[in-house]
C-alpha positions in Angstrom: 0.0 0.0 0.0 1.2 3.5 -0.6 -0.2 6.6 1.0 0.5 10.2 1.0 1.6 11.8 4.2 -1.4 14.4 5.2 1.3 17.9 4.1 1.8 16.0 0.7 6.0 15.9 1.1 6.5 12.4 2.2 5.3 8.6 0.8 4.6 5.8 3.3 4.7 2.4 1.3 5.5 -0.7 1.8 7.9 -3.2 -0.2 9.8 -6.5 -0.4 12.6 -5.1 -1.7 14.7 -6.7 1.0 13.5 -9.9 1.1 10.6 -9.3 3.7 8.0 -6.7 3.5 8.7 -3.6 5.3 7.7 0.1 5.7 9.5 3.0 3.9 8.9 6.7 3.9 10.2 8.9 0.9 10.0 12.7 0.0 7.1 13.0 -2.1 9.7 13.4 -5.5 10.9 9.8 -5.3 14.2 10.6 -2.9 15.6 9.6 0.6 13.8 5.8 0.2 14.2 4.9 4.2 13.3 1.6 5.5 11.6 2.6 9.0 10.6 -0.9 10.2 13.7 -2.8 9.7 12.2 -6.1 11.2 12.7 -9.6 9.9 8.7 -10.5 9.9 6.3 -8.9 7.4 5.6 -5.6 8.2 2.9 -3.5 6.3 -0.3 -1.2 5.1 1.2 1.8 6.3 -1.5 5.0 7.3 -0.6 8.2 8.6 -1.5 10.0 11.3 -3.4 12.9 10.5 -1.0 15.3 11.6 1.7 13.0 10.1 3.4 12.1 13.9 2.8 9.1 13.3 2.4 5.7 11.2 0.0 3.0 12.3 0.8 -0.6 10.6 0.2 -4.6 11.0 3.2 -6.7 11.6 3.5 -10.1 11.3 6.5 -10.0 14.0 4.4 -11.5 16.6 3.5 -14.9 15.0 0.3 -13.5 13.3 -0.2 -9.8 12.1 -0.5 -7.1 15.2 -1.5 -3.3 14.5 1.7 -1.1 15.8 2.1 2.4 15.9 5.7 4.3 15.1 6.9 7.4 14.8 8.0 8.6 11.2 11.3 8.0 11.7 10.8 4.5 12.7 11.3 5.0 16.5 9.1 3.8 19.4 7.3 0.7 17.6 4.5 -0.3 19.4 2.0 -3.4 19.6 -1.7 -2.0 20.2 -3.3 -5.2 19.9 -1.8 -7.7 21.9 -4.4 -10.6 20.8 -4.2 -14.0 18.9 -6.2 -13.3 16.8 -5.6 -11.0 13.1 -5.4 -7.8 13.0 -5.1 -5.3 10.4 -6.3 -2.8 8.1 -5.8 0.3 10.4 -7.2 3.7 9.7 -7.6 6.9 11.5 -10.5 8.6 12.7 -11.7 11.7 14.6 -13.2 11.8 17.9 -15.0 14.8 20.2 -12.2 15.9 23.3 -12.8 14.0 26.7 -13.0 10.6 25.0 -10.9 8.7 28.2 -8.7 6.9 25.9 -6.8 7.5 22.9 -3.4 6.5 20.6 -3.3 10.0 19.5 -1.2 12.9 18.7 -2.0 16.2 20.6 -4.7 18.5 19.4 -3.4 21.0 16.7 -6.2 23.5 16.4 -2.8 26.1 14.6 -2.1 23.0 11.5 -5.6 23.7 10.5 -7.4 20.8 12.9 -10.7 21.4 13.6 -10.9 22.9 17.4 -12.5 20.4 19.6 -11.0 17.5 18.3 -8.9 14.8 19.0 -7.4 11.8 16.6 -7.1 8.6 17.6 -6.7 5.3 15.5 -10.0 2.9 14.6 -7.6 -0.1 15.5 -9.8 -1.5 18.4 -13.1 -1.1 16.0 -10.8 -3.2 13.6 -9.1 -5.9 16.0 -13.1 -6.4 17.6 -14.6 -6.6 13.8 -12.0 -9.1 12.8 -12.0 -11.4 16.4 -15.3 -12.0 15.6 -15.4 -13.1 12.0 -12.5 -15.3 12.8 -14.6 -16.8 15.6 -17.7 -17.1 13.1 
């Protein structure tokens, strides 16, 4: 999958150039190709924050695919699902302020965010939606 960052300079993709598939980032004209996963399992499906902080992404690295969240340079990988069962396809979403939990950036009313609002990823809507047609 490839997918534009949300300011339009950078590419988030993903590849098996290296004999595995992992998650670059470019500049939006084809340069600085970076491999930010660098894991040996199958990492993939890349999607942006929407401030572009961050990149949300399913590994296999775990012994069946796991949604992570990194930052854009790679750094801080982290499992949000934790489970046995698949989970993928992540996507972000908007929510109104005071929800009690959230994988989010801060708010950034300034960038052009609507005031109010907070990000957070859909990957517990996704990990529930997909435990339960595996168990169907």
């Amino acid at each position: 999958m490839t997918v534009w960052s949300p300011d339009g300079k950078k590419i988030a993709f993903d590849t098996d150039r290296d004999g595995n598939f992992e998650v670059y980032i470019m500049d939006a004209d084809g340069s600085n190709q970076t491999n930010i996963t660098k894991n040996p399992a199958q990492d993939g499906n890349p999607c942006w924050s929407p401030y572009g902080e961050k990149i949300v992404f399913e590994s296999y690295r775990d012994g069946n695919f796991e949604l992570y969240i990194m930052n854009v340079d790679g750094s801080n990988q982290m499992n949000l699902t934790k489970n046995r069962a698949e989970d993928g396809d992540p996507s972000w979403c908007c929510l109104v302020h005071g929800a009690e939990e959230s994988t989010s950036e801060p708010e950034k009313p300034s960038s052009g965010g609507p005031a109010g609002v907070i990000f957070i990823a859909t990957i517990v809507l996704t990990a529930i939606f997909l435990r339960k047609r595996k168990t169907q």
